[in-house]
N, C-alpha and C positions, 0 to 999 in steps of 0.2 A: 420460431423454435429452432434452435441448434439439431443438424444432422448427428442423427444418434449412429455412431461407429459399433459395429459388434466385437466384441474384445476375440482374439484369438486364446483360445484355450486348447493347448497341447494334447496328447497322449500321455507324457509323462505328467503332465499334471492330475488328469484324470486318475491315472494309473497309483499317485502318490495319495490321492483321496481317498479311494480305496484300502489303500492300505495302510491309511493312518483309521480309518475308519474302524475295518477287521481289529487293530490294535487295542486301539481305545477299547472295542464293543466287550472284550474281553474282563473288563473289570466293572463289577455292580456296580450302583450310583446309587440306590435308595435314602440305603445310613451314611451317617456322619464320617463315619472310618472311610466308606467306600467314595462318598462324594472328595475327599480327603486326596484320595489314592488318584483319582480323575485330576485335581489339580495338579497332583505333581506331575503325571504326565502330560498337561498342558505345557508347564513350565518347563520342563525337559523340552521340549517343542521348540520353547520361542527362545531361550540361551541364546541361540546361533545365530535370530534374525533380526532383523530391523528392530528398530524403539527400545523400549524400557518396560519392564513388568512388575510387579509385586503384589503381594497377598494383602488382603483390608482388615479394618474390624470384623468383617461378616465374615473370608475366608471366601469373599469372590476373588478372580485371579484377575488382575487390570493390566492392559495391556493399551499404553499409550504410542502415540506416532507421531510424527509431525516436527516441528519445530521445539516446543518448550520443553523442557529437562524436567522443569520441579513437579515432583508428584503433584504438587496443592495450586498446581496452576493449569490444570486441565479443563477447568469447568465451561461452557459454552460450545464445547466441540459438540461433533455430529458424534453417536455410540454405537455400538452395534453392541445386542444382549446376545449370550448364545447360553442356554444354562447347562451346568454341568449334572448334574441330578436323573437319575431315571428312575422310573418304578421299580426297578429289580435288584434286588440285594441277594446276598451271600447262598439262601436256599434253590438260589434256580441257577441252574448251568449256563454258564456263558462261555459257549465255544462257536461262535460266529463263521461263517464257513458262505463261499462262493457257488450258485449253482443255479446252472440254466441261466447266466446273465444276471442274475440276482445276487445282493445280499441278504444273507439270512441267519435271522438271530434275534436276542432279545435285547432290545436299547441301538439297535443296528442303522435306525433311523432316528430314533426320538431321546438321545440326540447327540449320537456320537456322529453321524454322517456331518452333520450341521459344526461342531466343534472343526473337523476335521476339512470341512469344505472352507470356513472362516481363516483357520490358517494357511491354508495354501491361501488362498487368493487374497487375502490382504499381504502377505508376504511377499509374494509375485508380484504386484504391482509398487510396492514399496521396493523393492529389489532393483525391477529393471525400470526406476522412474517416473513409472505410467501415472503414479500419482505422489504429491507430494506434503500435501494438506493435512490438515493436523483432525487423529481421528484416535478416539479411545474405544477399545476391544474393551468389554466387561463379561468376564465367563464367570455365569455367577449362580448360585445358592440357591433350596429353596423355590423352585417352580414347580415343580412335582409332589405330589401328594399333599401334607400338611403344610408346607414351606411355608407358607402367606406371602410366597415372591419379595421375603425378608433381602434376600441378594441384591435384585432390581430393586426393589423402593430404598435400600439406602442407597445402590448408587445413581440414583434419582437425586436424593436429598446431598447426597457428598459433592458428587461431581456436576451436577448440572448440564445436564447433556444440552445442547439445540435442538434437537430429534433423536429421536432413538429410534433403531429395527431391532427387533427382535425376530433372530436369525432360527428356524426350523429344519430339521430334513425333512418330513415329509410336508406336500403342498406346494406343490411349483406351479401347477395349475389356477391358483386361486390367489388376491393379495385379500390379508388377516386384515382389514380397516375397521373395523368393528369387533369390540371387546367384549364377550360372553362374562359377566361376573357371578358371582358364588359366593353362597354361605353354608359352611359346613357346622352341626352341630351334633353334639348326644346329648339324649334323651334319656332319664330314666327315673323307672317307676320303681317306687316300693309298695308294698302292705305288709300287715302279719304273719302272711302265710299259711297253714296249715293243714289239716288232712281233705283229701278231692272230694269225702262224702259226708261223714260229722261236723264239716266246719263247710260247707259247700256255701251256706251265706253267705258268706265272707265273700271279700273282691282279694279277685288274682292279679297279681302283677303283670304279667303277660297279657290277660284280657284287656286289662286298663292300660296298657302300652299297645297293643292293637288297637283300637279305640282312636286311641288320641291322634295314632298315625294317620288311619281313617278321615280324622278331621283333618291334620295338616294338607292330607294330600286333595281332597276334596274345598277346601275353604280360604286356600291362599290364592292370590288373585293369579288369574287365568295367565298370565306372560310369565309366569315363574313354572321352570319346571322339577317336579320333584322326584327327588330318587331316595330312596329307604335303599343303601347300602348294605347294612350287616345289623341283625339281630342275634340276641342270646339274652338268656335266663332261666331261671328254673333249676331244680333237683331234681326230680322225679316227675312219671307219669301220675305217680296217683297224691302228687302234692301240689299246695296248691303254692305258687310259684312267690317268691319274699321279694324280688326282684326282676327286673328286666328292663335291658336296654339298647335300643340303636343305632346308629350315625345315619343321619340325614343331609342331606343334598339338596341345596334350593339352587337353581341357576336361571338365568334370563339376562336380558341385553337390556331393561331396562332399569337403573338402579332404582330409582323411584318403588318400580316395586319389589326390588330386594328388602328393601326399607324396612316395606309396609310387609312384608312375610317377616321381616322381626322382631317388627312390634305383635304381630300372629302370637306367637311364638310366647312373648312376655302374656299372654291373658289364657292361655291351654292351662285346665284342670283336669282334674279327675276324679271318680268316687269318694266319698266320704272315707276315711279310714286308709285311703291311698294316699301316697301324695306324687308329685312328679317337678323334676329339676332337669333344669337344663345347660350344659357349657358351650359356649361357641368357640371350634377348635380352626377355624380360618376365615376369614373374610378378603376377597378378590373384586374388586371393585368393577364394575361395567364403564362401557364408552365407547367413544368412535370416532374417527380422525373423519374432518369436513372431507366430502370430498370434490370440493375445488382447492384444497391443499397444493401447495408445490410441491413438497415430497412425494404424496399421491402423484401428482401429473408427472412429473418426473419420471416414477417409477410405472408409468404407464405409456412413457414414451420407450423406456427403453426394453417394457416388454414386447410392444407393437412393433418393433425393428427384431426383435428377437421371434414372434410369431407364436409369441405366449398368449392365453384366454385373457382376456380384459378383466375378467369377473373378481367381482367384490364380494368377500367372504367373513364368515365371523368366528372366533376362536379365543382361546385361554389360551395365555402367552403372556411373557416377563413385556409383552407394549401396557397391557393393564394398567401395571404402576406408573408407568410413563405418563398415561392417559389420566391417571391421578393426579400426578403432580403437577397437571398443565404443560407437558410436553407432549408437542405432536408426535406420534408413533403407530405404525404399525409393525404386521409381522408375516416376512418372507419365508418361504419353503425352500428346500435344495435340491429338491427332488422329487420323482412318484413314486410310490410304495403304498403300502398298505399295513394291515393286522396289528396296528400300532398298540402299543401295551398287549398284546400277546406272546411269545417263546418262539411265534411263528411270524413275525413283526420281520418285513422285506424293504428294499430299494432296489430299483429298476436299474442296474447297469449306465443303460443307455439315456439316461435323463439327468444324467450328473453334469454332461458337456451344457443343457442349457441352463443346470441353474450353478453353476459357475460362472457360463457368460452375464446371466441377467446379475450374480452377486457382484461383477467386476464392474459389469455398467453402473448398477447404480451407486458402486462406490465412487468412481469419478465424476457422477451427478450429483453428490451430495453437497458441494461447495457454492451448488448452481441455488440449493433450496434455502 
């Protein structure tokens, strides 16, 4: 095994993190406009530096290096995914702000930190030499919320990565080697309806969607975990409700039984005189990178020279798709922080210098996997 070098990481680079970080954090990513408005300031970014860039069919921002010129000759390189997308759109305030060593704000880490930490340091090493190897940036689409990680799975299918990372801010402490997958659906019940006390036979829509949820959560096999998100239905207290419906969450690290929760799902009835439908609005596929991987080892060589936790972790992340399409992938952090998908969503200052160093080492180990 090759002596793992720890990269020097400045002050001004640090410094530059930061404040491309605050910058970005400043503009929603939820909707299409806002995830829109995040690309262009990617692209503002990269004009000035190393490689070639340009916008896809999906409206990820691609960000090529290396040696070959043509867009359509990229495919086999090592990737690195960083998705531009947050939870938070236009209703909630984004004015990101420094305090007590921390950043703080919404999308501050998940995942403007990560966007902002990928361009410095792939830049900086492209810049002054450190590396010269041919390696495609894909800031992409569609990881958050409803996406289906449309972004990552076509540029899975376009570009053909050799491995792909899928680049986080928050999680320096842990590597992403194992994929949590998910099936998101709605749910919904109708009947007649009618008055709470002359018509009290009758079946409620709301009862009969209680019920069924009842069952899902109690009857899909044990490794799946279930989350009832958001209900609504009904007019009135004293009616009896015509409808009701609401978005459900199956997750687990075993697809097998993501499967077998959606064949669940196609056999759920309900009372006579009710009926119930259902749409499946995402599906995120499970997996998990061997790990006697060379990517893996690699990047646990150059955490162990770095004095990073060894430990093996599992998460939802644009490696998903990767993991789909038969490309080895996992997914790196850039830092600690916390309260991720909160207003009140942090990174720690002083944890940006190692995951700089561990993002720069393992770009120069990437040639090695």
């Amino acid at each position: 095994m090759a002596q793992i070098e720890v990269v020097s990481v400045s002050d001004e680079m640090i410094e530059t993190v930061i404040e491309r970080t605050l910058d970005l954090a400043c503009l929603p990513g939820a909707s299409e406009r806002g995830c829109r408005a995040r690309a262009r300031w990617v692209m503002d970014r990269l004009c000035d530096l190393p490689g070639r860039y340009f916008s896809d069919d999906v409206e990820n921002v691609v960000w090529k290096l290396g040696a070959v010129d043509s867009e359509s000759q990229i495919s086999r390189r090592p990737a690195l995914f960083v998705h531009l997308d947050t939870v938070f759109d236009d209703d909630v305030e984004h004015a990101p702000v420094r305090r007590q060593e921390h950043i703080v704000g919404p999308g501050v880490g998940d995942n403007s930190l990560a966007i902002a930490a990928v361009i410095t340091a792939v830049s900086h090493l492209y810049s002054t030499g450190a590396i010269r190897s041919d390696l495609i940036v894909v800031f992409t689409v569609g990881e958050e919320g409803l996406g289906s990680l449309r972004g990552a799975r076509y540029a899975c299918a376009a570009y053909r990565p050799a491995v792909a990372l899928a680049i986080e801010g928050h999680g320096l402490d842990v590597v992403y080697a194992r994929a949590v997958g998910s099936r998101r659906l709605r749910l919904l019940v109708q009947g007649p309806g009618g008055h709470s006390w002359w018509d009290r036979s009758k079946p409620n829509a709301i009862h009969g969607l209680v019920d069924t949820l009842v069952h899902v959560r109690d009857d899909v096999p044990s490794s799946v975990v279930v989350n009832i998100g958001h209900i609504c239905g009904g007019t009135a207290v004293n009616a009896l409700a015509r409808s009701a419906k609401a978005l459900v969450e199956f997750r687990s690290l075993d697809e097998r039984a993501l499967r077998t929760a959606e064949e669940f799902v196609e056999t759920l009835s309900v009372p006579e005189t009710l009926s119930v439908t259902y749409e499946w609005l995402d599906r995120r596929p499970a997996g998990e990178l061997a790990l006697n991987h060379p990517l893996l080892l690699e990047i646990m060589n150059v955490r162990r020279a770095l004095g990073l936790p060894l430990v093996i972790s599992d998460g939802s992340t644009d490696a998903n798709a990767a993991l789909e399409a038969g490309i080895p992938a996992l997914a790196l952090g850039c830092a600690r922080g916390g309260q991720m998908h909160t207003v009140n969503e942090f990174i720690e200052e002083r944890s940006i210098k190692l995951g700089l160093q561990q993002l720069c080492g393992v770009l120069q180990r990437l040639p090695e996997v």
